[in-house]
mmCIF file as gemmi writes it, N, C-alpha and C atoms, coordinates in Angstrom:
data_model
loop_
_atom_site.group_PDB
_atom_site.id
_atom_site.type_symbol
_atom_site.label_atom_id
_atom_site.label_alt_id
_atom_site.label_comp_id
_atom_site.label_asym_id
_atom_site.label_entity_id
_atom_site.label_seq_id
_atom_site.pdbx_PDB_ins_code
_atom_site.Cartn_x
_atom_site.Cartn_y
_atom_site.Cartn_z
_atom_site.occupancy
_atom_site.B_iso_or_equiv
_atom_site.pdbx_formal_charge
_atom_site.auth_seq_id
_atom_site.auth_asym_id
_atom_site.pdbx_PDB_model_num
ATOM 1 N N . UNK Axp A 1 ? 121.917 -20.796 67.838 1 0 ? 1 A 1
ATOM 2 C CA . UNK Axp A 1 ? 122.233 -20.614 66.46 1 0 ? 1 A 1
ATOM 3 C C . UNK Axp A 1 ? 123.188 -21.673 65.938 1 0 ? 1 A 1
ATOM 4 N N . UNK Axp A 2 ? 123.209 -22.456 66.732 1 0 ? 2 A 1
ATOM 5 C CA . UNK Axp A 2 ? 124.619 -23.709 66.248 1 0 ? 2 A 1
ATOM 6 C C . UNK Axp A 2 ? 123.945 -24.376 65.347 1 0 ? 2 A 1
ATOM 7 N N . UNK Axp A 3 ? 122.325 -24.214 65.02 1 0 ? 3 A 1
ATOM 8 C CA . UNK Axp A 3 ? 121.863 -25.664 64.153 1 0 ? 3 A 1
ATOM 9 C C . UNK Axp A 3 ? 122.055 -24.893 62.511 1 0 ? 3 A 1
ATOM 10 N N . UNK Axp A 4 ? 122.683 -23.5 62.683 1 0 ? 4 A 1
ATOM 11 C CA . UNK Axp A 4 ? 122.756 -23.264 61.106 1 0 ? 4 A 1
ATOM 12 C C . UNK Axp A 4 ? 123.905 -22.509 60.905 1 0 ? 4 A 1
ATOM 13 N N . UNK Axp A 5 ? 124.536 -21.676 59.496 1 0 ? 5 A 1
ATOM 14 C CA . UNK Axp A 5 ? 125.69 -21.346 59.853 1 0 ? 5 A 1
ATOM 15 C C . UNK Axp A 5 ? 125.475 -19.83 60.224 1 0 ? 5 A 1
ATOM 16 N N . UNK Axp A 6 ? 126.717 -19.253 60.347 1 0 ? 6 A 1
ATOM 17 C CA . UNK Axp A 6 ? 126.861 -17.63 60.954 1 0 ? 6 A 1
ATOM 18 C C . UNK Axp A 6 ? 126.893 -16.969 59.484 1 0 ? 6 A 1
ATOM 19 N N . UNK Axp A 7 ? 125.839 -15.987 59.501 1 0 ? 7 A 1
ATOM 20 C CA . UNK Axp A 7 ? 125.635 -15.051 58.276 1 0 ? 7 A 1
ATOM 21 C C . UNK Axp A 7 ? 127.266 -14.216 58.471 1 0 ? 7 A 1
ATOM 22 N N . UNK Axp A 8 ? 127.52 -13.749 57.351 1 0 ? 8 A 1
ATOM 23 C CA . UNK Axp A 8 ? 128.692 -12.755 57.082 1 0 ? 8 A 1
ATOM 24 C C . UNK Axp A 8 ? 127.501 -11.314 56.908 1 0 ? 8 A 1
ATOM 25 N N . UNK Axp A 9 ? 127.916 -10.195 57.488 1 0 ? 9 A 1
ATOM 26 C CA . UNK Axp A 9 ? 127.443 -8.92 56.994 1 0 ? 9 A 1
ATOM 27 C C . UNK Axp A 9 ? 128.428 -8.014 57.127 1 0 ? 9 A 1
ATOM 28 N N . UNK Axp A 10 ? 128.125 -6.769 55.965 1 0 ? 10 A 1
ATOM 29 C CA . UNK Axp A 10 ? 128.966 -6.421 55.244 1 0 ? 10 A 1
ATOM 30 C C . UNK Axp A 10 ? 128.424 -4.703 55.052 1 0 ? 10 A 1
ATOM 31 N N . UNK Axp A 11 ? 128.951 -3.683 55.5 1 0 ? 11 A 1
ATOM 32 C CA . UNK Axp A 11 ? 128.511 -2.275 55.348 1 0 ? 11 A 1
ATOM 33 C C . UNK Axp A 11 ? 129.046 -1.818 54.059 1 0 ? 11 A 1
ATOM 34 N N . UNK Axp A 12 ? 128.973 -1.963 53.279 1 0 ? 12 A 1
ATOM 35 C CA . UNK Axp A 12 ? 129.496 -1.279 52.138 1 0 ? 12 A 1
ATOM 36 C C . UNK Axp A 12 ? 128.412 0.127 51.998 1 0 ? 12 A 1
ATOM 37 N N . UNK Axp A 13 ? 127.5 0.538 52.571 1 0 ? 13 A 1
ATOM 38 C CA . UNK Axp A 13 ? 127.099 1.921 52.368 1 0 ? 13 A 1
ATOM 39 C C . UNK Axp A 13 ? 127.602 2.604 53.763 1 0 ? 13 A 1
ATOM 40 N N . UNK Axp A 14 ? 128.703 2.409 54.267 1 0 ? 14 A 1
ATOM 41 C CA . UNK Axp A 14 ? 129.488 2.515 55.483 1 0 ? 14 A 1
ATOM 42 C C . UNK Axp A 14 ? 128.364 3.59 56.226 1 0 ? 14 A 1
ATOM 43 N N . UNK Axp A 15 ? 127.082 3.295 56.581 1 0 ? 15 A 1
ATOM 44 C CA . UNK Axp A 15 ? 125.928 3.631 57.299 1 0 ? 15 A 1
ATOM 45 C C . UNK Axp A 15 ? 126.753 3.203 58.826 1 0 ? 15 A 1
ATOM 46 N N . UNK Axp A 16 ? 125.827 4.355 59.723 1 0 ? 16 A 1
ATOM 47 C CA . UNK Axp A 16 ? 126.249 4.079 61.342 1 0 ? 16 A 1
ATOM 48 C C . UNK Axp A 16 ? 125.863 2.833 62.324 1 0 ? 16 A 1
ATOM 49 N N . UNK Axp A 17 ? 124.722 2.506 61.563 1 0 ? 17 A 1
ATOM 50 C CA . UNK Axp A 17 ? 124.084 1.432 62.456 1 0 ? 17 A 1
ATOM 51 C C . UNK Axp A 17 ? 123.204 0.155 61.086 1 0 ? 17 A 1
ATOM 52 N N . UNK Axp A 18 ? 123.536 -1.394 61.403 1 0 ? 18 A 1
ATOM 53 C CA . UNK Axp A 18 ? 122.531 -1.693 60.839 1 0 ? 18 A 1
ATOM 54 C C . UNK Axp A 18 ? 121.5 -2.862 61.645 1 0 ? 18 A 1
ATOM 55 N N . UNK Axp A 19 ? 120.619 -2.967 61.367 1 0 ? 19 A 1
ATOM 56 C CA . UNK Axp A 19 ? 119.711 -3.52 61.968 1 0 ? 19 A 1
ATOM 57 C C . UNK Axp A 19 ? 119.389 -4.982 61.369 1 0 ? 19 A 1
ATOM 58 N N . UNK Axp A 20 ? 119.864 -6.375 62.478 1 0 ? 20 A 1
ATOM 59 C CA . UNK Axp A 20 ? 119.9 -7.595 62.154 1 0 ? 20 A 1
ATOM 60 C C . UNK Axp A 20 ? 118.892 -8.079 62.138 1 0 ? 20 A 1
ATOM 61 N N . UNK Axp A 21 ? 118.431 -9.635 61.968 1 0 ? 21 A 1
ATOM 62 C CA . UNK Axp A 21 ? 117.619 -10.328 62.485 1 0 ? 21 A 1
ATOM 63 C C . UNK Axp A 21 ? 118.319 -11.434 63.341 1 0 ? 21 A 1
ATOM 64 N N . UNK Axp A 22 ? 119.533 -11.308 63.309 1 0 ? 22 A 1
ATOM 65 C CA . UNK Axp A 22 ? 120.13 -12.455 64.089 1 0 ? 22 A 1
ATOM 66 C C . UNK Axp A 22 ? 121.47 -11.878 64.93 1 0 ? 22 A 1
ATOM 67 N N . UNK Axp A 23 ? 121.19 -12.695 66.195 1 0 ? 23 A 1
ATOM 68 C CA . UNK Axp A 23 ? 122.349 -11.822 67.497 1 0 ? 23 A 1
ATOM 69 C C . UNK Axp A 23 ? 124.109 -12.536 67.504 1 0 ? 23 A 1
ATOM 70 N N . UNK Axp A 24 ? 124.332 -13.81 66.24 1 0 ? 24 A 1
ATOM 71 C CA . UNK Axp A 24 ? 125.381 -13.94 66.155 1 0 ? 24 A 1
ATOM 72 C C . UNK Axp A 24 ? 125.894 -13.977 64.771 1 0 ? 24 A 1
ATOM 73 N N . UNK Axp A 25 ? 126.819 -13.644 64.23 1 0 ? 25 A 1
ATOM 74 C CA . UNK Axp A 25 ? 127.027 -13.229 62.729 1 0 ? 25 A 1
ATOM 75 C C . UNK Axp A 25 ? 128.978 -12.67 62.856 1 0 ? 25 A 1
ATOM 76 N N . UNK Axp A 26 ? 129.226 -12.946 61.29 1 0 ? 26 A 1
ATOM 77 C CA . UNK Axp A 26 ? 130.657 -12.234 61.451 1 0 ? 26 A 1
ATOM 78 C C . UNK Axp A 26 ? 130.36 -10.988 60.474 1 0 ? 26 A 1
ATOM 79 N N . UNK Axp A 27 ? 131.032 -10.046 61.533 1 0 ? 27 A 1
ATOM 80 C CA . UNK Axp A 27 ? 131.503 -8.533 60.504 1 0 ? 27 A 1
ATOM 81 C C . UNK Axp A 27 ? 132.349 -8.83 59.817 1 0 ? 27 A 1
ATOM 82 N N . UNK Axp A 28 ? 132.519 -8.751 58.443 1 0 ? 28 A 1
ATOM 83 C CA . UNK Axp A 28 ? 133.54 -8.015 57.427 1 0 ? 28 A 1
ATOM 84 C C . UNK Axp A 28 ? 134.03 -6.853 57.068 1 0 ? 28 A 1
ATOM 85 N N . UNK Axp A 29 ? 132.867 -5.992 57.656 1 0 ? 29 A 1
ATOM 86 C CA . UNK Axp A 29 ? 133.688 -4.241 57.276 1 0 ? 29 A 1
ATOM 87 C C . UNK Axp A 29 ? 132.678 -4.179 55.934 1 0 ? 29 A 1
ATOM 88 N N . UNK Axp A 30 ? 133.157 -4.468 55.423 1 0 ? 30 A 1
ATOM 89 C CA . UNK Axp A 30 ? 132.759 -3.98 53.591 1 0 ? 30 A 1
ATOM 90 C C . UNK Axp A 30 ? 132.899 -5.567 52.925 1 0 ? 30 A 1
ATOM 91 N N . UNK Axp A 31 ? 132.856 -5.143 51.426 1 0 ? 31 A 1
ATOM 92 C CA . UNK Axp A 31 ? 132.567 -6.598 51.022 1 0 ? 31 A 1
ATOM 93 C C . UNK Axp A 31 ? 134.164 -6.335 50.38 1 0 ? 31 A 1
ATOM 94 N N . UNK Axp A 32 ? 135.053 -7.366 49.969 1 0 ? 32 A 1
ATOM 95 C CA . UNK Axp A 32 ? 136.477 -7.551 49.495 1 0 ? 32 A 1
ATOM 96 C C . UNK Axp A 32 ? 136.539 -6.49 48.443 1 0 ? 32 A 1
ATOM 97 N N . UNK Axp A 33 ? 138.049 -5.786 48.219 1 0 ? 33 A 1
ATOM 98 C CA . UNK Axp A 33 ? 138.995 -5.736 49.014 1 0 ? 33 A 1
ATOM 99 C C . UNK Axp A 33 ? 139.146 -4.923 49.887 1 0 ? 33 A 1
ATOM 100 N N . UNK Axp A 34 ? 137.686 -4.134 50.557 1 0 ? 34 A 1
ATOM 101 C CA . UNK Axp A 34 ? 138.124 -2.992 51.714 1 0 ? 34 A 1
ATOM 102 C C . UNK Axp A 34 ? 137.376 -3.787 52.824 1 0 ? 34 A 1
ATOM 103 N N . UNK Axp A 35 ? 137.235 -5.179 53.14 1 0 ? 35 A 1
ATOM 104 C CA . UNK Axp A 35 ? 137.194 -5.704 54.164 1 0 ? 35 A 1
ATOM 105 C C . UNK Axp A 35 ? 138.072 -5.72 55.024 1 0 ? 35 A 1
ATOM 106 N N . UNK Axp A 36 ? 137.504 -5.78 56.362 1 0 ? 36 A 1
ATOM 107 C CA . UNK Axp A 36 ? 138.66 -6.035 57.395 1 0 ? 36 A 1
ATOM 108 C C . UNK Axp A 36 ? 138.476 -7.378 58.03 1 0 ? 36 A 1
ATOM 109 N N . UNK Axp A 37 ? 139.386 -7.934 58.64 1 0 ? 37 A 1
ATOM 110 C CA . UNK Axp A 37 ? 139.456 -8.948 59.278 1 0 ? 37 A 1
ATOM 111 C C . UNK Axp A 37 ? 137.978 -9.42 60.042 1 0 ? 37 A 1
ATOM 112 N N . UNK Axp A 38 ? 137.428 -10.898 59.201 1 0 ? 38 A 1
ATOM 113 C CA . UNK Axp A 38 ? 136.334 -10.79 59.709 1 0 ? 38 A 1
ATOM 114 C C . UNK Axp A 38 ? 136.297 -11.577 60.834 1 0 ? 38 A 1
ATOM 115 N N . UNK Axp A 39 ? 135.466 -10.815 61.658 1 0 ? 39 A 1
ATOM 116 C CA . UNK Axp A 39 ? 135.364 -10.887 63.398 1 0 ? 39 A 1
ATOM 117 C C . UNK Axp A 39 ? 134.313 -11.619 63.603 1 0 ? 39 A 1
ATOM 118 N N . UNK Axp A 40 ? 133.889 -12.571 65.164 1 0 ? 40 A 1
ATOM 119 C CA . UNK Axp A 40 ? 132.675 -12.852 65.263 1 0 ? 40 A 1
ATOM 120 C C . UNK Axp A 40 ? 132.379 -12.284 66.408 1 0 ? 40 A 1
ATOM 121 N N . UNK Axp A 41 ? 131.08 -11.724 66.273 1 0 ? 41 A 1
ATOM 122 C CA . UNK Axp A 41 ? 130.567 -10.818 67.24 1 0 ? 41 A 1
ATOM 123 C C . UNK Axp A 41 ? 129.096 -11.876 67.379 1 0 ? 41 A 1
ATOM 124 N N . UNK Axp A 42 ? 128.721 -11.543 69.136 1 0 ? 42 A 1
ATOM 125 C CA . UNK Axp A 42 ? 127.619 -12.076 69.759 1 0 ? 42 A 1
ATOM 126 C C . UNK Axp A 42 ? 127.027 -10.88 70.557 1 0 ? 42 A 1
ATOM 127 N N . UNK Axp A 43 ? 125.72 -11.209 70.259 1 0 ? 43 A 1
ATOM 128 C CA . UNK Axp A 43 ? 125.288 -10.311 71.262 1 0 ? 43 A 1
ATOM 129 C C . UNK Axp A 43 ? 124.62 -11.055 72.537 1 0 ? 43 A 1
ATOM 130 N N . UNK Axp A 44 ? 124.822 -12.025 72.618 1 0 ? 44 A 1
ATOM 131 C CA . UNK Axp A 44 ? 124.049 -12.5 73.832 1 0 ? 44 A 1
ATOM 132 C C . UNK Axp A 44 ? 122.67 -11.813 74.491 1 0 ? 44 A 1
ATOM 133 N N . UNK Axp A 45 ? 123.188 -11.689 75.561 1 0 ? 45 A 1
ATOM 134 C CA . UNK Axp A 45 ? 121.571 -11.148 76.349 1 0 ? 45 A 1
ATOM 135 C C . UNK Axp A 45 ? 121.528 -9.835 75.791 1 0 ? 45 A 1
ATOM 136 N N . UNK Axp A 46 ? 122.234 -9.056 75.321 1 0 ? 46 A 1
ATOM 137 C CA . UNK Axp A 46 ? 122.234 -8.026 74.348 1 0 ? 46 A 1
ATOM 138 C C . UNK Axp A 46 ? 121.592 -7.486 73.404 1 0 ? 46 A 1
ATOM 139 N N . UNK Axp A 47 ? 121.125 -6.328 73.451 1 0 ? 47 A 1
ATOM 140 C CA . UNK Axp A 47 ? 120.243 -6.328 71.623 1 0 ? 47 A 1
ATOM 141 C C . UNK Axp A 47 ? 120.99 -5.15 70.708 1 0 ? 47 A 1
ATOM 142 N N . UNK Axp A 48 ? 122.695 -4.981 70.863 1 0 ? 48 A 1
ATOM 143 C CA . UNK Axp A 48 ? 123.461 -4.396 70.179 1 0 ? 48 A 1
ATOM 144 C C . UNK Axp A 48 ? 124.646 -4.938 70.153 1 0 ? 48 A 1
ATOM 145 N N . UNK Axp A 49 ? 125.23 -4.43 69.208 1 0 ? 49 A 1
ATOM 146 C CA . UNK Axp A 49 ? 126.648 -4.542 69.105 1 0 ? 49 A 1
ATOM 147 C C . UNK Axp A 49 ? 127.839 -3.846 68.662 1 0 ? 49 A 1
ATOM 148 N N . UNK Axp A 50 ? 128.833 -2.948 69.043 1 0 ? 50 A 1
ATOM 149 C CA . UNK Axp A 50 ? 129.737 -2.52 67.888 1 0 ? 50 A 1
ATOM 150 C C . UNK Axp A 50 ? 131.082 -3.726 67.591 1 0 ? 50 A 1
ATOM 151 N N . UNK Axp A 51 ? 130.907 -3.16 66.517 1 0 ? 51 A 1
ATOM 152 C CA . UNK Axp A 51 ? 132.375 -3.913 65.246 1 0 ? 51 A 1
ATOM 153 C C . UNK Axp A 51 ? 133.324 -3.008 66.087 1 0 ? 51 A 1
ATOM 154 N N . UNK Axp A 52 ? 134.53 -3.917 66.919 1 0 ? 52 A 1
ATOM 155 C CA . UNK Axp A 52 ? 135.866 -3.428 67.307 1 0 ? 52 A 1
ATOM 156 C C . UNK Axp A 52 ? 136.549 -2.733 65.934 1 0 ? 52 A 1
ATOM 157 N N . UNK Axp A 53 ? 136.743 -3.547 64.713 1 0 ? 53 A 1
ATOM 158 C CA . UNK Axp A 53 ? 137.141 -2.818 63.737 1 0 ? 53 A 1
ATOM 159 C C . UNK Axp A 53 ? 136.974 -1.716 63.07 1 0 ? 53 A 1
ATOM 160 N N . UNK Axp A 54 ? 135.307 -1.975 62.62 1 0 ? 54 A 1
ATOM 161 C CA . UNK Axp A 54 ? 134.804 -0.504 61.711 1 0 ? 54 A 1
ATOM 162 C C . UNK Axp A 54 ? 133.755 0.189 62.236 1 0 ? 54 A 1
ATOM 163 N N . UNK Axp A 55 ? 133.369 0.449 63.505 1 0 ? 55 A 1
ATOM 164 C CA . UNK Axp A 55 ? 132.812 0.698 64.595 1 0 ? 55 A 1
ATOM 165 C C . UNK Axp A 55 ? 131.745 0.528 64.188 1 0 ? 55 A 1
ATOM 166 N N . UNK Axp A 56 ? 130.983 -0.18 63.001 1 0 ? 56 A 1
ATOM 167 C CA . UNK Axp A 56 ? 129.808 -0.245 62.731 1 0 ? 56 A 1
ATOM 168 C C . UNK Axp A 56 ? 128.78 -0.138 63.978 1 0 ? 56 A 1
ATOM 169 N N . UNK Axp A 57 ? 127.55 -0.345 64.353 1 0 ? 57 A 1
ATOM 170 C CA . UNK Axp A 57 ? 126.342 -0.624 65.456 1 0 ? 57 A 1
ATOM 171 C C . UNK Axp A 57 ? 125.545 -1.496 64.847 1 0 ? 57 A 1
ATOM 172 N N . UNK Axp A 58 ? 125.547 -2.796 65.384 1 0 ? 58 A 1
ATOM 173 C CA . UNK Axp A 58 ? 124.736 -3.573 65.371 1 0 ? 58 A 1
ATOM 174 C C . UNK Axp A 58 ? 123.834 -3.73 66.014 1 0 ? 58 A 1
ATOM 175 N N . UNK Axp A 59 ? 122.237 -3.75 65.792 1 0 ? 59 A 1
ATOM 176 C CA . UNK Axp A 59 ? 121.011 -3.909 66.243 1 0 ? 59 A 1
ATOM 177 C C . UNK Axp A 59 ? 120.38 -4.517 66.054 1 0 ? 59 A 1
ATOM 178 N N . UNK Axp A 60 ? 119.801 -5.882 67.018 1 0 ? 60 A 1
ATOM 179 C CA . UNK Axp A 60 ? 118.846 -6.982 66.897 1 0 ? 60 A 1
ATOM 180 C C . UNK Axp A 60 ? 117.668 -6.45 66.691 1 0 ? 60 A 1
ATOM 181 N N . UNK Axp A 61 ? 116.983 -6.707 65.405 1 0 ? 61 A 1
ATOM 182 C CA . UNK Axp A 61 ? 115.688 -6.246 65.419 1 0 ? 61 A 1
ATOM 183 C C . UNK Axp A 61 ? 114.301 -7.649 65.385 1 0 ? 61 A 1
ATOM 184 N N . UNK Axp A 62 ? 113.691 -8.141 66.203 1 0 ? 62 A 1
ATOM 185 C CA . UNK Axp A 62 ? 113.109 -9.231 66.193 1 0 ? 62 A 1
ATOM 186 C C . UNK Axp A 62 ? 112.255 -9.1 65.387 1 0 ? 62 A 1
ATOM 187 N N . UNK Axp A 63 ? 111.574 -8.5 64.537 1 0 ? 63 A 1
ATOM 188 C CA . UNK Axp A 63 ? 110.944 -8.168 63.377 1 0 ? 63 A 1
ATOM 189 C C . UNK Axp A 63 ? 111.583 -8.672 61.991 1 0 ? 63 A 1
ATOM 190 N N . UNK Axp A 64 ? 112.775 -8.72 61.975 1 0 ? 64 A 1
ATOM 191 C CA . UNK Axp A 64 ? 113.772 -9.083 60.793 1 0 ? 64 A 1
ATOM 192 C C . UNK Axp A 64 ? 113.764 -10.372 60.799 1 0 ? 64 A 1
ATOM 193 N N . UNK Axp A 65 ? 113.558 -11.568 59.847 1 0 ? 65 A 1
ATOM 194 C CA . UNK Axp A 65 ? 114.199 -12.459 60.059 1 0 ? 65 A 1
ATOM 195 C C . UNK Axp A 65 ? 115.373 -12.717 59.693 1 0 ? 65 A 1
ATOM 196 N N . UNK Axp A 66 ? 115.763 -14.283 60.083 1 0 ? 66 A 1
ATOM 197 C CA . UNK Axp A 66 ? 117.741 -14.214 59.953 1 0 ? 66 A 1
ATOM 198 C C . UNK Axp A 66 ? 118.612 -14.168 58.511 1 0 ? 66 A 1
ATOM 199 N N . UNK Axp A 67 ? 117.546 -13.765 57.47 1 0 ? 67 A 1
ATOM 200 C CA . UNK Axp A 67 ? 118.077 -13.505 56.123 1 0 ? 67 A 1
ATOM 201 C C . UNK Axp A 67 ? 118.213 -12.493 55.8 1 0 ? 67 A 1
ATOM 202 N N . UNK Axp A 68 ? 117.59 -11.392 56.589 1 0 ? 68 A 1
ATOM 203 C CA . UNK Axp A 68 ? 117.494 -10.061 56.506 1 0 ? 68 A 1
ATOM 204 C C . UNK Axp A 68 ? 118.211 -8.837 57.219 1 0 ? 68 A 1
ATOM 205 N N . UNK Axp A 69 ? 117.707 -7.555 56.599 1 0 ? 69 A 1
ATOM 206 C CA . UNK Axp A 69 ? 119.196 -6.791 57.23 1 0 ? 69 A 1
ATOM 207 C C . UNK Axp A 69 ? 117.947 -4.965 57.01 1 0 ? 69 A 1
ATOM 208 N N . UNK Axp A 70 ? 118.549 -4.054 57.407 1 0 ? 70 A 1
ATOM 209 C CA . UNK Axp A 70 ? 117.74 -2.667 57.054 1 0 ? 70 A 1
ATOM 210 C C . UNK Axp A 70 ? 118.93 -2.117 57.855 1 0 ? 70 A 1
ATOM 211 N N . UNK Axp A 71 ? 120.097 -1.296 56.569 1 0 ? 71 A 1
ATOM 212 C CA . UNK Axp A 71 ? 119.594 -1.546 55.461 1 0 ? 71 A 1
ATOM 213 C C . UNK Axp A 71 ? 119.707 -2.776 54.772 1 0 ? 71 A 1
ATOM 214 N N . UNK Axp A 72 ? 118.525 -3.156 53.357 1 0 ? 72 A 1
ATOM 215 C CA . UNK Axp A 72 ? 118.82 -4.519 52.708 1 0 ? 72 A 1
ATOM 216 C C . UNK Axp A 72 ? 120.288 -4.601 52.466 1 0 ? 72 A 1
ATOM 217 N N . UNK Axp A 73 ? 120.556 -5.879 51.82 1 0 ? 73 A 1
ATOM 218 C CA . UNK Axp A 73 ? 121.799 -5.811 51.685 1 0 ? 73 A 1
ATOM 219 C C . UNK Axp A 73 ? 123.1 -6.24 52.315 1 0 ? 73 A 1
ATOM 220 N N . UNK Axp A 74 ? 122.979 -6.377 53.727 1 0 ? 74 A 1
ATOM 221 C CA . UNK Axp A 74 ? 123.96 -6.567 54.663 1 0 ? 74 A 1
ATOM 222 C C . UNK Axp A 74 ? 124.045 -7.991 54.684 1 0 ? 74 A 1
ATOM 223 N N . UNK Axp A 75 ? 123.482 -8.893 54.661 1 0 ? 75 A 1
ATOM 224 C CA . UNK Axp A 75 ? 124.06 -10.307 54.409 1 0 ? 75 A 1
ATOM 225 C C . UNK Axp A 75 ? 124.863 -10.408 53.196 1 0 ? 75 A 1
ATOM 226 N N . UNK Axp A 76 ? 125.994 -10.729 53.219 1 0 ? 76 A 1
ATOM 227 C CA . UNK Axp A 76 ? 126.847 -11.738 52.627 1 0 ? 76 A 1
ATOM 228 C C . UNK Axp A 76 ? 126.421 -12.817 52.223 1 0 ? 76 A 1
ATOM 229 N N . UNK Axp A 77 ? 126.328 -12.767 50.904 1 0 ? 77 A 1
ATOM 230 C CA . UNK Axp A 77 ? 125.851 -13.993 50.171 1 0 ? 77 A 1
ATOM 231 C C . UNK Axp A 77 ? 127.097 -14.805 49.183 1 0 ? 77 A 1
ATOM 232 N N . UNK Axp A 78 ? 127.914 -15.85 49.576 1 0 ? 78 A 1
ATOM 233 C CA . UNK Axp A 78 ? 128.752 -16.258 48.583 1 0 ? 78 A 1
ATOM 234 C C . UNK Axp A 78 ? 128.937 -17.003 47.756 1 0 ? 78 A 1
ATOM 235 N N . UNK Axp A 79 ? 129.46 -16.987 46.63 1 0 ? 79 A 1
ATOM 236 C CA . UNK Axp A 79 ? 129.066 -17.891 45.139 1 0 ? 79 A 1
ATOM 237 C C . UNK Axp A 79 ? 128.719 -19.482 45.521 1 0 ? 79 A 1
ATOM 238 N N . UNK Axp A 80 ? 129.098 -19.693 46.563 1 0 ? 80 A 1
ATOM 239 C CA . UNK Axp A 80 ? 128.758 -21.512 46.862 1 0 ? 80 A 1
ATOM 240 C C . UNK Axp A 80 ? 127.016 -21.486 47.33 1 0 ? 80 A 1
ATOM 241 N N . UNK Axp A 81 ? 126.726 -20.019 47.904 1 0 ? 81 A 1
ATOM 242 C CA . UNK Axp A 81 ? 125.457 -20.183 48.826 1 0 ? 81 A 1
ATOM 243 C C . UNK Axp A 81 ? 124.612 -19.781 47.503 1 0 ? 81 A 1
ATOM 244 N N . UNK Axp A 82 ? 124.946 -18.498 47.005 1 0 ? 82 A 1
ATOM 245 C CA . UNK Axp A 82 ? 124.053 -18.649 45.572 1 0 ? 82 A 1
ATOM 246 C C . UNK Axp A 82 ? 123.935 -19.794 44.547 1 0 ? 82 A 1
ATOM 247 N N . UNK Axp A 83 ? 124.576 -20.461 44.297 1 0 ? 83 A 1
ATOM 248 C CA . UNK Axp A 83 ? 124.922 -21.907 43.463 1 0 ? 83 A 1
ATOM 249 C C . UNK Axp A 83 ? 123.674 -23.078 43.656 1 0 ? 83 A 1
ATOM 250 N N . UNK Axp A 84 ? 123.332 -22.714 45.399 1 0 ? 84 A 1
ATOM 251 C CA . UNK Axp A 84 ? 122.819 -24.311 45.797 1 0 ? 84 A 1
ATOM 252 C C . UNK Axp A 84 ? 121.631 -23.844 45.468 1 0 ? 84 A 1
């Protein structure tokens, strides 16, 4: 994943689990100001993950691609990435 950058995702429907298309990414918690310190989580040979912070569950789903999220929504999109 080094040839692109690390998606931000973001639970703001503070759901138990969400389902990625990509195994490295940073948690935010929620989107600002009830974010928490955003973390980078890997899943390596892994196809889960929990957020140390907001115990979210992260799940690689190879069906998803790396723009995508279920539920929708969970990528972090920020005013520079919408702009281009």
């Amino acid at each position: 994943m080094a040839a692109s950058k690390i998606p931000n995702l973001a639970n703001d429907e503070g759901v138990e689990k969400i389902f990625v298309g990509v195994k490295e990414f940073q948690c935010m918690g929620a989107r600002s100001p009830f974010d928490h310190p955003h973390v980078y989580l890997d899943m390596g040979a892994d196809d889960q993950i929990l957020c140390p912070y907001c115990s979210t569950l992260f799940v690689h789903d190879k069906r998803l691609s790396p723009e995508a999220s279920d539920p929708p929504g969970a990528i972090v999109k920020f005013e520079e990435e919408t702009a281009a």
